[in-house]
Every structure is written in C-alpha cells, then in structure tokens.
N, C-alpha and C positions, 0 to 999 in steps of 0.2 A: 501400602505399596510404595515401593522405591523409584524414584524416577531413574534414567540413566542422564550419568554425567555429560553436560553438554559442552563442546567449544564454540565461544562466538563465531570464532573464523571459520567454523564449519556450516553456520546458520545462512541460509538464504531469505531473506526479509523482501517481500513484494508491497510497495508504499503504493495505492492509488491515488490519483488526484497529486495536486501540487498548487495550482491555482488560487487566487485569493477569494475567490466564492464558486459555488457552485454552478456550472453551464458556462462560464468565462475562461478565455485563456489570458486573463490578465493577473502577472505571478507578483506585481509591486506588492511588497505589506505581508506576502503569502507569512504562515506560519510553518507551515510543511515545513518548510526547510530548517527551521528548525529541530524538527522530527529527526528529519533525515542527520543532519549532523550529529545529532545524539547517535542514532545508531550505527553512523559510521565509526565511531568513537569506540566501542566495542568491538568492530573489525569483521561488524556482520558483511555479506557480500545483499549488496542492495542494490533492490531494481526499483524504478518508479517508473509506474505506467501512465499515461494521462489521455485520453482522445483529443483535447480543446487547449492544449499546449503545443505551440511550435518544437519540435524538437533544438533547435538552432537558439531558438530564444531562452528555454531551457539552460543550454549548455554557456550561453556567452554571458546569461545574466547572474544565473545560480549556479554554476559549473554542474550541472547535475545534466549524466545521461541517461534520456528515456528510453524504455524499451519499447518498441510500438506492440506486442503483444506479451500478457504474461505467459512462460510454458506452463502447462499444464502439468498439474500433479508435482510439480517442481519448488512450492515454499514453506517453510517450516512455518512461517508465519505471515497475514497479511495485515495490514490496514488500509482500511480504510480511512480515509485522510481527508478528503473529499465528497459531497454525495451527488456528484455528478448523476444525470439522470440515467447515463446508459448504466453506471455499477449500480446503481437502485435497481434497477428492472433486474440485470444479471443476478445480485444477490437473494434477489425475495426471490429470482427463479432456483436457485442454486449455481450456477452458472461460475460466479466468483468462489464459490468451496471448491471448484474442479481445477481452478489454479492450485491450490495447498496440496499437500503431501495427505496422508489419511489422518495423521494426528496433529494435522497446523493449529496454528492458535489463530483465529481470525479476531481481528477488533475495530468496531466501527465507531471513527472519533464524534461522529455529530446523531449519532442514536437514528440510523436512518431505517436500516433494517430489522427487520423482524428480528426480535430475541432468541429465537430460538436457532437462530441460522450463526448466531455468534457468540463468543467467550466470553467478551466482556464492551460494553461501553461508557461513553460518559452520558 
C-alpha cells in the first residue's frame, strides 16, 4: 500500500500539555517547547492545548498560543506531550481520538495511555 504524498504545511498537529510536569502550570524547564519548535520547523500548522496553563503566561514566556479547546475531527496528528490527568481520563475514554481526523497519528510522550488507543510511544 502506497501512502499519499504529504505537505507539512498542510498538516495540523494538536500538542497537549506544555507544562513542566504533570497537574502544574508551571512551563520553567518545560520540554514541550522544544517539541513544538521542532514541528514548527516543518511548517506544520500547530495548536497546543493545556487546561493548567495561563494562556497570557504561555504567550509572554514561550510565545506559544493556546487554543483553549482542540476542534474536533480536526488533526492529522496528536501528542501527547503531557499526561495531565483530565487527557488521561479523556484518552483511555476515547475522548482525545475524537480531536484527530479518522487516520491521525496519535503519540503519547510519557506511555500514559492505554496502547491500544495509540501509534506509538516512548
């Protein structure tokens, strides 16, 4: 099977989480942002969601604007970046597959979720 050719700049990438651990909105140290620059770097269109991030603190410390919900059906791809406890419950419910598109790639960076709800993790 062939896949079809993709353009970055056509990719919408949904980053959850941003914060330097889990349940906290404190982004010092955070690693995300590393993430996120990477895949801005490609020319993805990136959103990053977080519940326990300031928006304002977000933007003035990491220049990164949050989206306060992800659209639905709306990402080619997600991560998980974070495993805050509300995307834990969301994802083992399904909840976080109904942000992706039918064929998104989901990938949860800290192995929080169930395996079978995602692509790949560490």
């Amino acid at each position: 099977m062939s896949l079809p050719a993709l353009r970055a700049d056509t990719l919408r990438i949904g980053v959850l989480g941003l914060a330097f651990k889990e349940n906290c909105a404190d982004v010092r140290n955070t690693r995300v942002i590393e993430i996120a620059r990477e895949l801005e770097t490609y020319g993805v269109q990136l959103n990053v969601h977080v519940p326990w991030v300031d928006p304002v603190t977000a933007r003035d410390e990491l220049g990164i604007d949050l989206v306060p919900q992800p659209d639905e059906r709306a990402y080619d791809g997600l991560i998980l970046a974070v495993a805050h406890q509300q995307f834990r419950d969301a994802g083992n419910a399904g909840d976080i597959l109904a942000w992706g598109k039918a064929d998104a790639v989901v990938y949860d960076v800290g192995g929080s979720l169930d395996r079978t709800r995602v692509d790949g993790r560490l």
